[in-house]
N, C-alpha and C positions, 0 to 999 in steps of 0.2 A: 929550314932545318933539314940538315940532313943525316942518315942514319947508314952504318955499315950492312947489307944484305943478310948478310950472315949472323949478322945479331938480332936483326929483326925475327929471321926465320926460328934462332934457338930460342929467345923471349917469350915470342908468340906460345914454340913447345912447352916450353918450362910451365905456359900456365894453360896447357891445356888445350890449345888451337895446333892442331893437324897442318901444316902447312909446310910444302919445301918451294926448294927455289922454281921448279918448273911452273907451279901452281901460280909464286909470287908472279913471275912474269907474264904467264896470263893473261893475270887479273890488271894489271898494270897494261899492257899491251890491247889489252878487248874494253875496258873502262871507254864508256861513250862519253864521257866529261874528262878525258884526258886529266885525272885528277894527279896521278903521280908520273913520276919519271926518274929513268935510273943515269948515273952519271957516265961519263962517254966511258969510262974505261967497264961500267957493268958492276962496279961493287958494292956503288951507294944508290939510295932509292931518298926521293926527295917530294914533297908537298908541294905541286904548281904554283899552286897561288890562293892568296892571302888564309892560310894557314897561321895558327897561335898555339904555342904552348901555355898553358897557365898553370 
């Protein structure tokens, strides 16, 4: 699943989590378990692996 950057970051505000795109990238970038990753062009941020929505 993958998710537009920019909606993640307004989402997150809308309920209350401080977070812009610097920060996203970060956390994604220093994460020791490589858990996310954004797509080649930078807009979409995506779950490595074996992630589920329910």
């Amino acid at each position: 699943m993958t998710v537009e950057r920019s909606s993640l970051v307004w989402l997150l505000q809308k309920h209350g989590v401080l977070l812009d795109r610097e920060t996203l990238e970060r956390i994604v970038k220093t994460n020791e378990k490589q858990r996310f990753s954004f797509s080649e062009d930078g807009q979409k941020i995506r779950a490595n692996q074996g992630h589920s929505v329910h």
